[in-house]
Residue, then its C-alpha position, 0 to 999 in steps of 0.5 A: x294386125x300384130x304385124x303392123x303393131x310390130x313396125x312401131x313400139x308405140x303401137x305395140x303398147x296400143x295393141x296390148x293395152x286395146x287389143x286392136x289399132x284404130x284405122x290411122x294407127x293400122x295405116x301408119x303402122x303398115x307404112x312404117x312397116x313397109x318403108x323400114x322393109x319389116x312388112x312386104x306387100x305381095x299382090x296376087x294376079x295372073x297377067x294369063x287370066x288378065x286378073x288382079x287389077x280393077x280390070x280383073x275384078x270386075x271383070x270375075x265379077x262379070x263372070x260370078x253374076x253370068x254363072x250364078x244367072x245360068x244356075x238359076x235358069x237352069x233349077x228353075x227348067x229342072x223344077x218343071 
């Protein structure tokens, strides 16, 4: 959040005084950050795994709940 407070000196002064942004201050400070060049977004994915979209995250999801199924069935047959 400091980083954000960076981008704009008004901000700075919020962030001292408050300890914190509200979220219209944090949405303008990151887009003065990123406009001025101060903030670089990085987005991580893997074309390979086709993850880091929408389609990737549920897809990992998908994949979370079919794992977790798997687990449960799994200690439910070694319980009896």
């Amino acid at each position: 959040m400091d980083v954000v407070a960076e981008a704009d000196d008004e901000l700075v002064e919020k962030y001292l005084e408050d300890g914190t942004l509200s979220h219209e201050d944090f949405e303008r400070g990151l887009q003065v950050g990123v406009s001025s060049g101060h903030i670089i977004p990085i987005i991580a994915g893997s074309v390979e795994k086709d993850m880091g979209g929408e389609e990737g995250r549920k897809r990992e999801e998908k994949r979370r709940r079919r794992r977790g199924k798997r687990r449960r069935t799994k200690r439910k047959s070694n319980a009896k």
